[in-house]
N, CA and C atoms as an extended XYZ file, in Angstrom:
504
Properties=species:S:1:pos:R:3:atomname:S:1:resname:S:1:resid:I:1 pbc="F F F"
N       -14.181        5.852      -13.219 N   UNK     1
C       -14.197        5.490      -14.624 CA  UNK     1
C       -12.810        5.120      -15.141 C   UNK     1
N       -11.820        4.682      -14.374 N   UNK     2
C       -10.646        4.117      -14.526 CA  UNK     2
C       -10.505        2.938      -14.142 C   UNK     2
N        -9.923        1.917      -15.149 N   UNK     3
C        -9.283        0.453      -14.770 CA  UNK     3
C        -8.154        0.741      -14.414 C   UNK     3
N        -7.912       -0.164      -14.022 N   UNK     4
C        -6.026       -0.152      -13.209 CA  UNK     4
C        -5.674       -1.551      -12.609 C   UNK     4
N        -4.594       -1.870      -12.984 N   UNK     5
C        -4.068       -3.610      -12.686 CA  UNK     5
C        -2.917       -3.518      -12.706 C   UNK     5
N        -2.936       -4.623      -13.714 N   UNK     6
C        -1.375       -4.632      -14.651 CA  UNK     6
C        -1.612       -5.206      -15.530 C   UNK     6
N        -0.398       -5.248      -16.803 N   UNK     7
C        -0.436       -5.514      -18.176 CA  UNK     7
C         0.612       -6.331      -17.699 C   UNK     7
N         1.025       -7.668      -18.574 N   UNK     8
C         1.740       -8.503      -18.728 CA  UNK     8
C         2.701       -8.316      -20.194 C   UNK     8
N         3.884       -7.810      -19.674 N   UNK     9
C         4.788       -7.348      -20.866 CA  UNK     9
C         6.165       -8.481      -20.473 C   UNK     9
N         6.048       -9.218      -21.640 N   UNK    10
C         7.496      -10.286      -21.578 CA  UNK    10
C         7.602      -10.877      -20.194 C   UNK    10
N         6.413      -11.576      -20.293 N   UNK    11
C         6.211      -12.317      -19.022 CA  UNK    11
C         6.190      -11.305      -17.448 C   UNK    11
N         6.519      -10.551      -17.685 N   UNK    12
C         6.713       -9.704      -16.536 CA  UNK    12
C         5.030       -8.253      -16.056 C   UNK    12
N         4.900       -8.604      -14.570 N   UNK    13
C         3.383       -7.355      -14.098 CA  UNK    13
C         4.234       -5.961      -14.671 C   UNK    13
N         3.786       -4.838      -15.110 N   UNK    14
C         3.822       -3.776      -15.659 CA  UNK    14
C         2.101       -3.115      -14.670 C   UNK    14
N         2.999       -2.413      -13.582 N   UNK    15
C         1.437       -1.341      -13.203 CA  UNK    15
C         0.852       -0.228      -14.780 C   UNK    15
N        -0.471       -0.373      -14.716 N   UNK    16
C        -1.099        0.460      -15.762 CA  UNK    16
C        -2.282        0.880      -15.000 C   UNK    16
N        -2.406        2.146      -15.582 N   UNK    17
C        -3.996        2.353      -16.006 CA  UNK    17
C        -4.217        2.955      -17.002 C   UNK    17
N        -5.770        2.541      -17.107 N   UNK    18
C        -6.518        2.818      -18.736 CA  UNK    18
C        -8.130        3.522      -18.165 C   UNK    18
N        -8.194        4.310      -18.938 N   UNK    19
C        -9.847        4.452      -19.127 CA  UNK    19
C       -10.613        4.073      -20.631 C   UNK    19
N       -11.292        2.966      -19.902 N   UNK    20
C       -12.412        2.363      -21.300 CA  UNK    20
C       -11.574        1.748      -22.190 C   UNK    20
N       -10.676        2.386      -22.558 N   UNK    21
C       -10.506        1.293      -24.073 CA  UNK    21
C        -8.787        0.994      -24.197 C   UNK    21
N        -8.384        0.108      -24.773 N   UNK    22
C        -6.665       -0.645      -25.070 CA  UNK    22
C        -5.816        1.003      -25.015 C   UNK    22
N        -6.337        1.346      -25.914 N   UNK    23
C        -5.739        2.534      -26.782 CA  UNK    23
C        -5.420        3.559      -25.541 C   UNK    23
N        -6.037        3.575      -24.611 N   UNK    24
C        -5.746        4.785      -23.199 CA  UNK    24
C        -4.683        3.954      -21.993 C   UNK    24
N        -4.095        2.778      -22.616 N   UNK    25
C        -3.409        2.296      -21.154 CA  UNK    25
C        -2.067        2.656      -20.964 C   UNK    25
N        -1.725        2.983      -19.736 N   UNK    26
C        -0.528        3.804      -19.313 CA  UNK    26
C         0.360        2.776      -18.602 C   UNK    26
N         1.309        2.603      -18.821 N   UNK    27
C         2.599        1.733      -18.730 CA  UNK    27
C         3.056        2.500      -17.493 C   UNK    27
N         3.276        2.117      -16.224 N   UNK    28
C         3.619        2.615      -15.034 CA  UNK    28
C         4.290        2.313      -14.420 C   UNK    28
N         5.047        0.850      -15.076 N   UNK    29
C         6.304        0.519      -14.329 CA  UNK    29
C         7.629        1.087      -14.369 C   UNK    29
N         8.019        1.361      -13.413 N   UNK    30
C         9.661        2.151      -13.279 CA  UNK    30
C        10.546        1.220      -14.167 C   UNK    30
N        11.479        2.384      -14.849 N   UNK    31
C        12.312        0.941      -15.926 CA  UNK    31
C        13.413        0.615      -14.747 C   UNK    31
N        13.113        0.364      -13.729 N   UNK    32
C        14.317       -0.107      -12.639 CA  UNK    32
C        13.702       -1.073      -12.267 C   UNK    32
N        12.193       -1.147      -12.040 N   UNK    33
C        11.638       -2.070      -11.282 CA  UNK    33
C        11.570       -3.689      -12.225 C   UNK    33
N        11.415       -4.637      -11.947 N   UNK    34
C        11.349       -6.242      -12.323 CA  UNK    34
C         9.692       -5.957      -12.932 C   UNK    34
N         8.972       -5.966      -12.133 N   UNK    35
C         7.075       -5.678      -12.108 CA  UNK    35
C         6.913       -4.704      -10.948 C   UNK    35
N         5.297       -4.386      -11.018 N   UNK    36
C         4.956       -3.809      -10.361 CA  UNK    36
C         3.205       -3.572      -10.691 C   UNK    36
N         2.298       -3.507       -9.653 N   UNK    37
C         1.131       -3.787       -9.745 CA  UNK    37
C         0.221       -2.676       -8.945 C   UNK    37
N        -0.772       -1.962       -9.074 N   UNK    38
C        -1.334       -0.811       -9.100 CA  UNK    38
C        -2.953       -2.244       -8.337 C   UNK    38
N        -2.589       -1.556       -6.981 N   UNK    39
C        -3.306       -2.221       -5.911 CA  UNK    39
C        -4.853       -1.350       -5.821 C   UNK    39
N        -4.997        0.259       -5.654 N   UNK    40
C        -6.030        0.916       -5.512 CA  UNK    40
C        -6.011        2.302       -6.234 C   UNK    40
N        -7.101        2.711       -6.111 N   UNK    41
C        -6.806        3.971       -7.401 CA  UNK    41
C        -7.953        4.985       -6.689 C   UNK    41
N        -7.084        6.339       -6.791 N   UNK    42
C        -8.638        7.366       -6.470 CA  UNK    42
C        -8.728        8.258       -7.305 C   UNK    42
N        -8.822        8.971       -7.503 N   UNK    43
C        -9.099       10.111       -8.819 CA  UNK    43
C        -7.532       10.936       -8.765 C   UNK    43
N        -6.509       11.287       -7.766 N   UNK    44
C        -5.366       11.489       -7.662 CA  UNK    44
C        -4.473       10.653       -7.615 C   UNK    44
N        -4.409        9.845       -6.944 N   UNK    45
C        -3.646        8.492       -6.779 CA  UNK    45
C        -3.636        7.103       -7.009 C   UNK    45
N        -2.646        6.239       -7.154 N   UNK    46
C        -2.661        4.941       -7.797 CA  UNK    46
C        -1.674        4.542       -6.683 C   UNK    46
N        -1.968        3.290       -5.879 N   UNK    47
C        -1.371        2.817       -5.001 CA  UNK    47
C        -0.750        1.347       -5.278 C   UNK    47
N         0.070        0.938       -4.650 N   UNK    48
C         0.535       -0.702       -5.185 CA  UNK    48
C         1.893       -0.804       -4.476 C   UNK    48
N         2.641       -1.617       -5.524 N   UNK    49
C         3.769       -1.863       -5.466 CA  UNK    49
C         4.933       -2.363       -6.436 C   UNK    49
N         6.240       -2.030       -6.606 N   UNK    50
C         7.141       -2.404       -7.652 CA  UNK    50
C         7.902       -3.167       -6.917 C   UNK    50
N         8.646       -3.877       -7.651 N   UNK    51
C         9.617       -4.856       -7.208 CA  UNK    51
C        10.783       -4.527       -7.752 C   UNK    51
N        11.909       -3.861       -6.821 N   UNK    52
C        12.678       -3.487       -6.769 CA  UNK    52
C        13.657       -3.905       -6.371 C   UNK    52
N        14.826       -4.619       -7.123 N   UNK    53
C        16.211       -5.426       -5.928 CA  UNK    53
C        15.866       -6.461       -5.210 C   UNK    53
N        14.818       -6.593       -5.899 N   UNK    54
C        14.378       -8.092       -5.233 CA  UNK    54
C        13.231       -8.302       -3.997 C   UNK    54
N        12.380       -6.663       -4.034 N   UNK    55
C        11.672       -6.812       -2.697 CA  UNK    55
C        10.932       -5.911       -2.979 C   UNK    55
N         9.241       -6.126       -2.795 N   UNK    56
C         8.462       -5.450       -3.144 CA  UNK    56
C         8.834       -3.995       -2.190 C   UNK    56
N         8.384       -2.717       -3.085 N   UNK    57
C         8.255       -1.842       -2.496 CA  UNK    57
C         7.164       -1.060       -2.531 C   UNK    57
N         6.244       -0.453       -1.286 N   UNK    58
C         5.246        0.195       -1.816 CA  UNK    58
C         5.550        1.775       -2.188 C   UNK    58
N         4.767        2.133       -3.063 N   UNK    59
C         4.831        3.323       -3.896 CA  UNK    59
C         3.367        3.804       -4.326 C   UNK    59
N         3.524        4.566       -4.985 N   UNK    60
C         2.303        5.190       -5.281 CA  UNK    60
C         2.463        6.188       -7.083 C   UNK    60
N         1.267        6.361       -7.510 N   UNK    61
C         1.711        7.386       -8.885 CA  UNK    61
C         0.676        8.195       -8.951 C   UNK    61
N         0.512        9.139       -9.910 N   UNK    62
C        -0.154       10.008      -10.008 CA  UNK    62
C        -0.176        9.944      -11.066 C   UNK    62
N        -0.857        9.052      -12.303 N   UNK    63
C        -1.380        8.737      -13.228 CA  UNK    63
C        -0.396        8.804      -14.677 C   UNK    63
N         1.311        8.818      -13.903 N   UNK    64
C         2.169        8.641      -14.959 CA  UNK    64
C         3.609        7.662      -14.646 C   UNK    64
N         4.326        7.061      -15.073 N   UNK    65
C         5.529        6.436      -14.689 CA  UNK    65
C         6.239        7.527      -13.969 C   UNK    65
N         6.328        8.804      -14.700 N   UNK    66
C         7.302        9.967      -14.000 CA  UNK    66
C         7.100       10.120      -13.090 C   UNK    66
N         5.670        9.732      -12.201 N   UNK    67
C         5.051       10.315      -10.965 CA  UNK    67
C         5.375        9.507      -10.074 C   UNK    67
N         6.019        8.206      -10.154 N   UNK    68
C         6.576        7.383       -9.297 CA  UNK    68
C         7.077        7.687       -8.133 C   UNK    68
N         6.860        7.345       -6.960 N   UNK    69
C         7.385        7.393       -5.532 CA  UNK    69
C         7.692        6.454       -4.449 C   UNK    69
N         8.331        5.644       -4.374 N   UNK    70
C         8.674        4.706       -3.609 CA  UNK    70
C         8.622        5.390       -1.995 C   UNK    70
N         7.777        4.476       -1.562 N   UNK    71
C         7.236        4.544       -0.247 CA  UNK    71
C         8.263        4.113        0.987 C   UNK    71
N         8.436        2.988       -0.132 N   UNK    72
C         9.260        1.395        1.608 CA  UNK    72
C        10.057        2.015        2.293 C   UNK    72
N        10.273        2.120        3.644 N   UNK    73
C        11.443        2.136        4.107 CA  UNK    73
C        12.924        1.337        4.074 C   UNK    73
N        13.659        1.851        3.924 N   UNK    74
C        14.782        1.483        3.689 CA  UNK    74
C        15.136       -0.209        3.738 C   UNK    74
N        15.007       -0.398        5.015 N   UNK    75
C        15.104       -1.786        5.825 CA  UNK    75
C        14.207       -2.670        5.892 C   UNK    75
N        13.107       -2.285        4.784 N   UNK    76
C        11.873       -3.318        4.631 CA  UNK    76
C        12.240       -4.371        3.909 C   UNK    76
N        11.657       -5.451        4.271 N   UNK    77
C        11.628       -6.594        3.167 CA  UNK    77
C        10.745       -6.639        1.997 C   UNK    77
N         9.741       -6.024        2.511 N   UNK    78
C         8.572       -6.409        1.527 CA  UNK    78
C         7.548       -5.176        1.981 C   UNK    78
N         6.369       -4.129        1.375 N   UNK    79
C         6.013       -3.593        1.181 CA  UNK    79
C         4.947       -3.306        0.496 C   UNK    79
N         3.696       -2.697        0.874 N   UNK    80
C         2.457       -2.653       -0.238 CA  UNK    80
C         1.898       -1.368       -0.166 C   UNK    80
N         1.534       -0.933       -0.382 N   UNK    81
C         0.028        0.163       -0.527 CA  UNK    81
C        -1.316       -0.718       -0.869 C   UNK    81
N        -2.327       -0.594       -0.009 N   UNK    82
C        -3.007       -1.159       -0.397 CA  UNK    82
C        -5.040       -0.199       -0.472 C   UNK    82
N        -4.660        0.903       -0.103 N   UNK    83
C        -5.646        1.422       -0.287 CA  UNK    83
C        -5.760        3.026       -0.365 C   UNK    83
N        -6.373        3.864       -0.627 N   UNK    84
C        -5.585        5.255       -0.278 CA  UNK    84
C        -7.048        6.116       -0.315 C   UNK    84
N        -6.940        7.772        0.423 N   UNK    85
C        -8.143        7.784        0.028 CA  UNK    85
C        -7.401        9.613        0.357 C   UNK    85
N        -7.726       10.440       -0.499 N   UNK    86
C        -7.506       11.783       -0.191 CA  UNK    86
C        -5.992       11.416       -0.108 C   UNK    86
N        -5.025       11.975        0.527 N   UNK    87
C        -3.913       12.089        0.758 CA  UNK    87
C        -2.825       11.194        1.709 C   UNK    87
N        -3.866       10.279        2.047 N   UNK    88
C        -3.858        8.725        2.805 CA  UNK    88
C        -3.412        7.657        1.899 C   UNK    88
N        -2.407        7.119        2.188 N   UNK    89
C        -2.108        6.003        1.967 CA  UNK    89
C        -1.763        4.571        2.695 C   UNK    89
N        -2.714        3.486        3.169 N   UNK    90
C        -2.242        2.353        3.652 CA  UNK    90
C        -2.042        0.931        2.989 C   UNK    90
N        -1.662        0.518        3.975 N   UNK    91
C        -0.503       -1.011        3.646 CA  UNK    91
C        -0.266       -1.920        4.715 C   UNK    91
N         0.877       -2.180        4.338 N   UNK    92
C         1.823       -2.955        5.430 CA  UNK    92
C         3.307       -2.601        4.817 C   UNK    92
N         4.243       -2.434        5.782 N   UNK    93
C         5.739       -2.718        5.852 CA  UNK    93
C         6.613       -3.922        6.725 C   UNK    93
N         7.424       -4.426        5.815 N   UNK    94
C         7.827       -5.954        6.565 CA  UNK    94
C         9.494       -5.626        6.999 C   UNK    94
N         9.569       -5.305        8.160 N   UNK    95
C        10.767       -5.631        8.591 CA  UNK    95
C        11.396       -6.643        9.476 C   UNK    95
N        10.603       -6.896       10.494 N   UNK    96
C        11.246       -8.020       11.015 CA  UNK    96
C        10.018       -9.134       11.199 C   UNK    96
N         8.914       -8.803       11.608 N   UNK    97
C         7.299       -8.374       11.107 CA  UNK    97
C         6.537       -7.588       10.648 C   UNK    97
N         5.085       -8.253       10.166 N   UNK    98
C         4.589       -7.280        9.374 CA  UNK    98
C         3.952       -6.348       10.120 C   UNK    98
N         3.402       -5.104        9.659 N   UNK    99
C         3.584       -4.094       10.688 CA  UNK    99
C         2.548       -3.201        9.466 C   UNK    99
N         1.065       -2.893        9.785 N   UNK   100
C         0.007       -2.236        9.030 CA  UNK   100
C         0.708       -0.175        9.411 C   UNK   100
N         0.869        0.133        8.075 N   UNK   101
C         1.369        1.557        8.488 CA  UNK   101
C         0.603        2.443        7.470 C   UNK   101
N         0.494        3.903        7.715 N   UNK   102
C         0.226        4.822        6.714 CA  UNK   102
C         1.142        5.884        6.468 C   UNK   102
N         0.778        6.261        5.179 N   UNK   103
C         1.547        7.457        4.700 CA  UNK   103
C         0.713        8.632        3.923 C   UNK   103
N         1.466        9.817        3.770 N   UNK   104
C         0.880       10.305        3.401 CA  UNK   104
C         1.520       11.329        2.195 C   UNK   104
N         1.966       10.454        1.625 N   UNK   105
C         2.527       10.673       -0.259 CA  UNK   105
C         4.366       10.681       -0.214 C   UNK   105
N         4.751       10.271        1.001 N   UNK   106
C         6.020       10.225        0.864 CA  UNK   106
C         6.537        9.424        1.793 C   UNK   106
N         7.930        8.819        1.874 N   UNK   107
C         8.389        7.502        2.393 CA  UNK   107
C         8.709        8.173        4.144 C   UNK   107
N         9.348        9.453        4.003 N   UNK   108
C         9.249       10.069        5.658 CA  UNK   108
C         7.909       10.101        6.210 C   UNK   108
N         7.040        9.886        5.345 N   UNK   109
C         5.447       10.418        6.294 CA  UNK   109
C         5.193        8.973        7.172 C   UNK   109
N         5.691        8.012        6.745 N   UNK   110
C         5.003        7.065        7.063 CA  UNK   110
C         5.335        6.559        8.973 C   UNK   110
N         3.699        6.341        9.119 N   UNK   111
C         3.245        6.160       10.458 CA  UNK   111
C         2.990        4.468       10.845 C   UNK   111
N         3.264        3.980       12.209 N   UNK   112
C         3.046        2.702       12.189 CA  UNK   112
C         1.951        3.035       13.058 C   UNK   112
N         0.875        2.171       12.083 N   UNK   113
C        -0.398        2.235       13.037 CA  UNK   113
C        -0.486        0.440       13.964 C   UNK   113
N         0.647       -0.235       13.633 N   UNK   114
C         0.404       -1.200       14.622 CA  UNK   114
C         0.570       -0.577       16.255 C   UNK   114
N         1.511        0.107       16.509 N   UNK   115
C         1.751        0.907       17.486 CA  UNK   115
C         0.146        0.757       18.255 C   UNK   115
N        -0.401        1.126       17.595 N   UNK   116
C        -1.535        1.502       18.457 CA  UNK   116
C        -2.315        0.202       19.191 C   UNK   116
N        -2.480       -0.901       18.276 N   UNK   117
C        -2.646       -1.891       18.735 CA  UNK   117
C        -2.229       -2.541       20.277 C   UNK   117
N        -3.618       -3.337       21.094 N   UNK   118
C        -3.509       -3.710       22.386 CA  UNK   118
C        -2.272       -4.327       22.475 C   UNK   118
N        -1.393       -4.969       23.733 N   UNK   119
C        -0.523       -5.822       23.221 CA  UNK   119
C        -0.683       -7.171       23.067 C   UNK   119
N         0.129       -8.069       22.673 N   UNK   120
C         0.118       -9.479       22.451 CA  UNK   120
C        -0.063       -9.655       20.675 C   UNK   120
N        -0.483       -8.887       19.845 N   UNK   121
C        -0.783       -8.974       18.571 CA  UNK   121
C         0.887       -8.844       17.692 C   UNK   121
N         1.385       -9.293       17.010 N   UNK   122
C         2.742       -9.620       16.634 CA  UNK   122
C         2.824       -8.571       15.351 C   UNK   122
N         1.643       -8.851       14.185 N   UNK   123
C         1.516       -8.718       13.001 CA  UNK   123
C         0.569       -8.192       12.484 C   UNK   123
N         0.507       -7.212       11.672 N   UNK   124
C        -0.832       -6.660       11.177 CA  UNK   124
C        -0.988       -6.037        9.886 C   UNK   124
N        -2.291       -5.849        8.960 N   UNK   125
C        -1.871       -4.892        7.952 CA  UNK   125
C        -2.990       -4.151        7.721 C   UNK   125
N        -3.622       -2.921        7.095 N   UNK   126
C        -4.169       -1.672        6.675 CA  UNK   126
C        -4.833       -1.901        5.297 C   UNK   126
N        -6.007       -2.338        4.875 N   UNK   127
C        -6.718       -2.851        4.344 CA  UNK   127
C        -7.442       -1.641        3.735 C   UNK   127
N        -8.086       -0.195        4.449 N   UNK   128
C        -8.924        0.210        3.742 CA  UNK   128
C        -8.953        1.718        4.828 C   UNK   128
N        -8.762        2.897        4.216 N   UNK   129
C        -8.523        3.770        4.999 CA  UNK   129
C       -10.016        5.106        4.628 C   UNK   129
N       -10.538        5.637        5.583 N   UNK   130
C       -11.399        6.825        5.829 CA  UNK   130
C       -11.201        7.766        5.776 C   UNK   130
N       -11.348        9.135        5.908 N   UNK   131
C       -10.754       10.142        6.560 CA  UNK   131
C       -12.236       11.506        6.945 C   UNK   131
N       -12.397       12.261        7.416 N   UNK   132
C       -13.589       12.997        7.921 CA  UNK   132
C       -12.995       14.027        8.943 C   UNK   132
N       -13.647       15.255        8.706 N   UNK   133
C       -13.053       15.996        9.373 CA  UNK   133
C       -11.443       16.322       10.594 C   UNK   133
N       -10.491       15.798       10.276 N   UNK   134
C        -9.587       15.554       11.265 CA  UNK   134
C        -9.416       14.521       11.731 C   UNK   134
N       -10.124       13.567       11.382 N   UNK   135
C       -10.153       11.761       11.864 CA  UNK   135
C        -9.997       11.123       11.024 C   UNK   135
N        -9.130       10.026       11.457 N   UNK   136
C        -8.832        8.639       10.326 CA  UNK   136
C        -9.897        7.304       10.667 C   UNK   136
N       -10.425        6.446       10.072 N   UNK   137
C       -10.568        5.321       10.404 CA  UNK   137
C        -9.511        4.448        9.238 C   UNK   137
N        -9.031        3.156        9.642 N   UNK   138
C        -8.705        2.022        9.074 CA  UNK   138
C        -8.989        0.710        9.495 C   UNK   138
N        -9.139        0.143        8.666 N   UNK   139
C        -9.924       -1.212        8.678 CA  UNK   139
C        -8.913       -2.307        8.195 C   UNK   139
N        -8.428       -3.735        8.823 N   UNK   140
C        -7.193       -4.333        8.652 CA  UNK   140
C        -7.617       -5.498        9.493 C   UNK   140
N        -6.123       -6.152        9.835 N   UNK   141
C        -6.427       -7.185       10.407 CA  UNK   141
C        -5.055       -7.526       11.219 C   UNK   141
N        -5.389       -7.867       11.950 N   UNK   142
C        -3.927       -7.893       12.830 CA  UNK   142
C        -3.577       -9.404       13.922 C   UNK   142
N        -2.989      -10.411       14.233 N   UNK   143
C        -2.491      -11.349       14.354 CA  UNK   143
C        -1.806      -11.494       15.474 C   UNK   143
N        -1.700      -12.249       16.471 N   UNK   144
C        -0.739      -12.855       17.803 CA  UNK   144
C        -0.090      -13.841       17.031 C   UNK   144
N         0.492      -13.773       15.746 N   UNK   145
C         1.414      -15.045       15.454 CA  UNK   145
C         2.254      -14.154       14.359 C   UNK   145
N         3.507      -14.305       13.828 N   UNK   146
C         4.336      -13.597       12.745 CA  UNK   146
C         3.750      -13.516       11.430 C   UNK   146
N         2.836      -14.130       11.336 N   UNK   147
C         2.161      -14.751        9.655 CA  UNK   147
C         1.217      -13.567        9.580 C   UNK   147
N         0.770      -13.079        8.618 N   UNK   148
C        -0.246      -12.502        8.079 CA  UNK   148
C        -0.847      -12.747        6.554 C   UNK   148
N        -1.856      -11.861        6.088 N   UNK   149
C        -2.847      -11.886        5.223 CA  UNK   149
C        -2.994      -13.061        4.589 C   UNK   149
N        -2.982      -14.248        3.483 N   UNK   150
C        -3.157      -15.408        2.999 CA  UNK   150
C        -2.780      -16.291        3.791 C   UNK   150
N        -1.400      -16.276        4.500 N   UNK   151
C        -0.790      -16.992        4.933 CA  UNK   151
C        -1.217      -17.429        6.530 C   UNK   151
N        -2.740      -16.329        7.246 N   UNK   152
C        -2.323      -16.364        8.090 CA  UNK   152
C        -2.901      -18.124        8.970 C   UNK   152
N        -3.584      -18.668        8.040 N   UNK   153
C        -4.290      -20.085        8.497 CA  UNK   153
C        -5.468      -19.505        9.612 C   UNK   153
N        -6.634      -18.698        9.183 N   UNK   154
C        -7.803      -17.994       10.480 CA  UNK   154
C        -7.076      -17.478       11.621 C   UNK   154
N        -5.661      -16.826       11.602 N   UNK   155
C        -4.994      -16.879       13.070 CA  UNK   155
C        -5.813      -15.318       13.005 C   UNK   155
N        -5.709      -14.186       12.108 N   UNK   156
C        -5.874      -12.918       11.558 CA  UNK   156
C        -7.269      -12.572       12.005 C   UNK   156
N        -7.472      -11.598       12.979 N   UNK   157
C        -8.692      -10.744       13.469 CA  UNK   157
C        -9.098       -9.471       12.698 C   UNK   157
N       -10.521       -9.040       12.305 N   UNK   158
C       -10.129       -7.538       11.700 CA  UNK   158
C       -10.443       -6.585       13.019 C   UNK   158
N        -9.767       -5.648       12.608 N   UNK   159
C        -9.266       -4.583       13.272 CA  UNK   159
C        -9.741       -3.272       12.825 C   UNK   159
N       -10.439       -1.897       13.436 N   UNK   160
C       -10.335       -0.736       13.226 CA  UNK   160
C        -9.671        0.003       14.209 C   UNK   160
N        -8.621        1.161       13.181 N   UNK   161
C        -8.065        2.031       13.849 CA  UNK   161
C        -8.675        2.930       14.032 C   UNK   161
N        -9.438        3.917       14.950 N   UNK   162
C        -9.164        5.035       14.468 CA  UNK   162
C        -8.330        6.174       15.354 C   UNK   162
N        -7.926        7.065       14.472 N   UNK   163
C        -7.165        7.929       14.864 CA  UNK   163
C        -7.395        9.328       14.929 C   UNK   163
N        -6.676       10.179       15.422 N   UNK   164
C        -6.977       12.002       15.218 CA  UNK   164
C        -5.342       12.081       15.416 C   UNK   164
N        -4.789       12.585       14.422 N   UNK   165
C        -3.446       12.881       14.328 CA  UNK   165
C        -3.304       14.572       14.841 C   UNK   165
N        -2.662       14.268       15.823 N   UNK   166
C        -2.524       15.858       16.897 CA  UNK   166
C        -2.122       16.733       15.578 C   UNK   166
N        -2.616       18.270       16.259 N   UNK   167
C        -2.620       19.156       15.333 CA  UNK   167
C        -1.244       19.808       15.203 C   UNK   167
N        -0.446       20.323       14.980 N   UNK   168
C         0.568       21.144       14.724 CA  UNK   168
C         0.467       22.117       14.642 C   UNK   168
């Protein structure tokens, strides 16, 4: 029962969310960030990305600007959250390629699930994540050429991960 996008303030994306009506919408952009856009939403979390220094970063909130958390790794170019579910968060991170990874509410958690991928595939990203007793599934799409998601011209296969992250 929550919308979530962005608001367009002085030409510029502003992540928000609202429930039902004008009067409930929450202004979620970092006053550091340029824009920033609120990609998926679960009853705890709001996933997306701000643009920061010139390069998207993914982040995540917890239904306030204060709750802000920048995800990206350091050396990324570009960065998303794009789906989250329980304490899961996926995307992609762009460093030299794109590279489908998860996290799990903080920028050290984050896991590259291209890793897992057969070889020959270059590029990939994390579209839509599961979780069930001790198991992950993710659902994405992953590439033998540097290009991904819009860009990739049909090169882009979808892909499921799944995983069981060893116990500790």
């Amino acid at each position: 029962d929550r919308q979530f996008g962005y608001v367009e303030i002085n030409r510029k994306k502003h992540a928000a969310l609202w429930k039902g009506t004008p009067d409930s919408c929450r202004d979620m952009n970092p006053e550091y960030a340029v824009s920033s856009m609120v990609l998926c939403c679960t009853d705890e979390i709001q996933g997306g990305y701000a643009e920061i220094n010139g390069k998207e970063h993914a982040c995540i909130w917890r239904g306030s600007v204060e709750s802000f958390v920048d995800l990206s790794p350091q050396n990324a170019n570009r960065s998303r959250v794009g789906d989250a579910y329980s304490d899961l968060q996926v995307g992609f991170s762009a460093i030299k390629v794109t590279h489908a990874v998860m996290w799990r509410g903080t920028a050290d958690s984050i896991f590259d699930l291209h890793q897992l991928l057969p070889d020959g595939y270059k590029s990939s990203d994390a579209k839509a994540v599961y979780a069930k007793d001790g198991e992950i599934w993710v659902a994405g799409i992953a590439s033998k050429k540097d290009i991904i998601g819009e860009n990739s011209n049909g090169a882009a296969e979808a892909v499921v991960w799944h995983y069981k992250p060893a116990v500790k």
